[in-house]
Each structure stands twice: as structure tokens, then as C-alpha cells.
C-alpha positions as CSV (number, residue, x, y, z in Angstrom):
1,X,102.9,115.1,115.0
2,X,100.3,112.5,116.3
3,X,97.6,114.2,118.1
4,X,95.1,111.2,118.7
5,X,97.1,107.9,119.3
6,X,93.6,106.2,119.5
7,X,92.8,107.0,115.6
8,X,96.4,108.3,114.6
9,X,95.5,111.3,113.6
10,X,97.9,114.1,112.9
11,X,97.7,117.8,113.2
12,X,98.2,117.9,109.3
13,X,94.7,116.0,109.3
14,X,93.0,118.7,111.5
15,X,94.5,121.0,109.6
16,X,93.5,119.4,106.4
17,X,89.9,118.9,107.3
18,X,89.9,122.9,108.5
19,X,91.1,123.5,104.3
20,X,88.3,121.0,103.5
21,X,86.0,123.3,105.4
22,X,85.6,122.4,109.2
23,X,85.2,125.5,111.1
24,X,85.1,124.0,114.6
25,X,85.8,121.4,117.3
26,X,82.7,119.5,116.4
27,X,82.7,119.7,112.5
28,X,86.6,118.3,112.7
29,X,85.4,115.8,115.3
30,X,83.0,114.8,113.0
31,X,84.8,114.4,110.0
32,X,87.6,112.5,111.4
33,X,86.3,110.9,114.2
34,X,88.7,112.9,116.6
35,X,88.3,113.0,120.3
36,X,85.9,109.6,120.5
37,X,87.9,107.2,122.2
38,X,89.7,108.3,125.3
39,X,89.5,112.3,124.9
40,X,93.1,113.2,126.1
41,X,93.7,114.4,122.8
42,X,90.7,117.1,122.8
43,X,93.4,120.0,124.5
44,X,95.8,119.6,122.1
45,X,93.4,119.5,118.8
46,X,91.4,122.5,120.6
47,X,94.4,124.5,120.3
48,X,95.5,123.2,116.8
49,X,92.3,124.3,115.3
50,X,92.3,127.8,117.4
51,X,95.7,128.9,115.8
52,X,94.3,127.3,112.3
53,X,91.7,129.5,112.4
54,X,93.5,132.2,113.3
55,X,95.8,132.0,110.5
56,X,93.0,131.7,108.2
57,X,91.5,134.9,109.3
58,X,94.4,136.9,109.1
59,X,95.2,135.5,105.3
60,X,91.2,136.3,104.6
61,X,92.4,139.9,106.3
62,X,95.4,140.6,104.0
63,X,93.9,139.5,100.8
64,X,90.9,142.2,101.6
């Protein structure tokens, strides 16, 4: 699913970039330029990366 239409990026990239080792807002910003144009997509990719992280956490939980 598109998240940004400005720089068509999907939530597979923002998940991608959180594999690749983005642990935040800005750091996926950063890396793919997310958020720069128009902004509207900041709620959705906010969100994305929350549950991302959460799902990393609890896989980091179960493999302790």
C-alpha cells in the first residue's frame, strides 16, 4: 500500500528500512526521504513504524 504518493513510498519500504535498521520517525524519514513534501503521509507512517517496532520487540522477547 502507498503511504507517501509524493515519493511513492510503500509500507513495505518503511518496513524495510526498520529491517535495515531505522529505529524511528526521523531515521526512516531520513533514509527514504519520507514525510518532505506535503506531510499528510506522516500519521499513517507514524503508525506503520509503531506496530513495526512493536513486532520487533516482541520477536527480540520470545527469542530471549
Amino acid at each position: 500500500m502507498y503511504v507517501c504518493l509524493c515519493r511513492g513510498i510503500t509500507d513495505q519500504d518503511i518496513k524495510d528500512a526498520m529491517q535495515n535498521g531505522a529505529q524511528s520517525f526521523r531515521e526512516v524519514r531520513d533514509m527514504l526521504d519520507l514525510g518532505t513534501c506535503c506531510g499528510r503521509c506522516a500519521p499513517e507512517a507514524r503508525a506503520i513504524i509503531s506496530e513495526e517496532l512493536a513486532e520487533i520487540a516482541a520477536r527480540i522477547s520470545v527469542a530471549a
